[in-house]
C-alpha positions as a printed Julia matrix, in Angstrom:
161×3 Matrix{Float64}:
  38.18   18.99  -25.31
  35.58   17.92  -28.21
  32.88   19.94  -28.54
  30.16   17.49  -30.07
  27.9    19.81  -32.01
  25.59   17.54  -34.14
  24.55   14.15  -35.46
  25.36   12.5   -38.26
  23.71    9.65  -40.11
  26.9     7.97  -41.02
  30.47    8.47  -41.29
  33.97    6.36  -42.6
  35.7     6.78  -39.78
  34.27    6.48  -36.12
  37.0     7.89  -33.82
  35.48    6.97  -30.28
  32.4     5.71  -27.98
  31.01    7.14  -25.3
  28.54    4.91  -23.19
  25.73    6.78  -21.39
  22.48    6.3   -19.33
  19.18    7.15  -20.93
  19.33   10.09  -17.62
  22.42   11.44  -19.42
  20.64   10.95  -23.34
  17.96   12.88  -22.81
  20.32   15.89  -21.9
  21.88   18.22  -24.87
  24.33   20.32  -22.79
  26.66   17.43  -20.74
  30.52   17.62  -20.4
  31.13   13.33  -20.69
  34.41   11.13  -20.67
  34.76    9.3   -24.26
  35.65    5.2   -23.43
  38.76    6.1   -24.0
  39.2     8.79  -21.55
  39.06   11.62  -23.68
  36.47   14.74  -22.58
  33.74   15.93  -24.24
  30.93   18.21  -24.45
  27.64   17.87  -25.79
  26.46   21.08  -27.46
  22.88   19.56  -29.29
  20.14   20.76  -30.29
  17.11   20.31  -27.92
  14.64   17.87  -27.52
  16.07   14.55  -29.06
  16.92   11.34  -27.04
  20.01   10.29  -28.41
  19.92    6.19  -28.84
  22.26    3.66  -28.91
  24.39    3.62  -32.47
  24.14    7.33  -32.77
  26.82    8.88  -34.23
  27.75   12.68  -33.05
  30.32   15.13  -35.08
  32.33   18.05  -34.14
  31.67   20.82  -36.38
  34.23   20.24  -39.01
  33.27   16.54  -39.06
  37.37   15.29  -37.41
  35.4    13.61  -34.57
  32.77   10.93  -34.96
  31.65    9.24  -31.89
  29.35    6.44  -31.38
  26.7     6.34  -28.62
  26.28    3.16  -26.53
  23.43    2.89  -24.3
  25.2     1.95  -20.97
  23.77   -0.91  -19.07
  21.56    0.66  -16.65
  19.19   -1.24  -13.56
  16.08   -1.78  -15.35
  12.65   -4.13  -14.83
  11.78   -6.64  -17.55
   8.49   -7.84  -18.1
   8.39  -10.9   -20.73
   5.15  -11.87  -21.69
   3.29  -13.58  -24.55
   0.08  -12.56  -24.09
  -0.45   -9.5   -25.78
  -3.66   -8.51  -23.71
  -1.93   -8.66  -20.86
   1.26   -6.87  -22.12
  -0.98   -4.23  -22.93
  -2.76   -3.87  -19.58
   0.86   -3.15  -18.37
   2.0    -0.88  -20.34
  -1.61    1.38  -19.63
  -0.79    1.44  -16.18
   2.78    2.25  -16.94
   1.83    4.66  -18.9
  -1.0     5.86  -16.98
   2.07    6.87  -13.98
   4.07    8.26  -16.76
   6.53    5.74  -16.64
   9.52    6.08  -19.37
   8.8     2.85  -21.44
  10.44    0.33  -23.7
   8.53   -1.55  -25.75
   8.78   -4.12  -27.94
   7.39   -7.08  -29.37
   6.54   -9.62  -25.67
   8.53   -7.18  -23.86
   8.34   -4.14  -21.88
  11.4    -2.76  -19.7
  11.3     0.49  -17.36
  13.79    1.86  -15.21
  13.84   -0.06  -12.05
  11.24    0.63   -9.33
  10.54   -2.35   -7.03
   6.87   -0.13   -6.31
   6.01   -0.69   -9.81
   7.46   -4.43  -10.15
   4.84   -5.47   -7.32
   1.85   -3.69   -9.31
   2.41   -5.72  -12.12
   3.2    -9.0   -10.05
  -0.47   -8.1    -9.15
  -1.32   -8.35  -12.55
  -0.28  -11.71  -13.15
   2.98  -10.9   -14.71
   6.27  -12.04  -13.83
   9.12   -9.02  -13.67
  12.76   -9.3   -13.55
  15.36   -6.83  -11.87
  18.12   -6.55  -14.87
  21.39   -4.57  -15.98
  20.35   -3.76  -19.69
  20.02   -1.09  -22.05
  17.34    1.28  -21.72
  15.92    2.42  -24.97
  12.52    3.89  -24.02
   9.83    5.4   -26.39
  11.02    8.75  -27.51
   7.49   10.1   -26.78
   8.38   11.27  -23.66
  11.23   13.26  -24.78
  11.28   13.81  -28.25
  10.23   17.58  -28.84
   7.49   17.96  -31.99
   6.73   21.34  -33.16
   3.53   22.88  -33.19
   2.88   24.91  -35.8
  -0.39   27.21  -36.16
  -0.45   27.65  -39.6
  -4.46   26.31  -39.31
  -7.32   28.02  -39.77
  -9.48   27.75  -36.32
  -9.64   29.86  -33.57
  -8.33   28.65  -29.9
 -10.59   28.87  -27.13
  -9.33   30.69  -23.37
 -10.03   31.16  -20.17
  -9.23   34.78  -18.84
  -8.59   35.0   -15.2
  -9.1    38.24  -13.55
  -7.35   39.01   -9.97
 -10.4    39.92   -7.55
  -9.59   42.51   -4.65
C-alpha cells in the first residue's frame, strides 16, 4: 500500500489520482482507493483541507498523486446582485454552513432546509453534482501563538457543596 505522507507543490511525474469528497478532504488519517485501484493511506499533517489539484508524496518522493475533488450533491445559488449574495452567505454563515464562494456564486453541500430559506430570500437555488471547494476557514487550523505582551482575563469556577 502507499503511505501518502506529505504535499508537494509540484512534481515531473504524477503517478495517480485519487478523487474524494470534501467529507473525506478534511480528514488526514484515511485508507482510500487511487482511480486506478491501487490503496492508499493518508498519513498528513492536521488541520489542512486538501483541494482539488493537490499533489501528495510518499516519503521518498516515488509516488505523486493528484487530488480531484469528486462530484459531490451540492446547492448552487447564482446571483448578480452582490447585496443579495451577501445576505446569503450571512445566514449561511450565521448556521455554520461549509461555504463556497466565489464571484455571483455561492454553493453548499446540499440541504433542501436551507435551499427554501434562501428561496425566501428571493434567490433562486439549484440541486447540482459539482465540486465542493468550500472556504478553508472552517477547517484550516491557524496557530496561536502567545508570544504578546497582555495578560488574559478568567473566570475561576469553584464546586459549591
Amino acid at each position: 500500500m502507499i503511505v501518502l505522507t506529505r504535499r508537494v507543490p509540484n512534481a515531473d511525474t504524477v503517478t495517480g489520482s485519487v478523487t474524494l469528497t470534501v467529507d473525506s478532504r478534511i480528514k488526514s488519517r484515511l485508507r482510500v482507493t487511487l482511480d486506478d485501484g491501487r490503496e492508499a493511506g493518508l498519513m498528513l499533517e492536521r488541520g489542512h483541507l486538501l483541494r482539488g489539484g493537490e499533489l501528495l508524496a510518499d516519503a521518498e518522493g516515488g509516488q505523486v498523486i493528484r487530488v480531484l475533488a469528486a462530484p459531490e450533491a451540492v446547492s448552487t445559488v447564482r446571483c448578480s446582485d452582490p447585496h443579495l449574495l451577501a445576505r446569503a452567505a450571512y445566514h449561511l454563515g450565521n448556521r455554520h454552513v461549509p461555504l463556497q464562494i466565489e464571484p455571483g456564486l455561492l454553493r453548499f453541500q446540499h440541504d433542501h432546509v436551507l435551499d427554501d430559506m434562501l428561496r425566501g430570500l428571493g434567490l433562486t437555488v439549484e440541486a447540482e453534482q459539482a465540486p465542493f471547494e468550500p472556504e478553508a476557514g472552517a477547517y484550516q487550523s491557524v496557530p496561536h501563538s502567545h508570544s504578546h505582551d497582555h495578560d488574559h482575563p478568567f473566570v475561576r469556577l469553584q464546586a459549591h457543596s
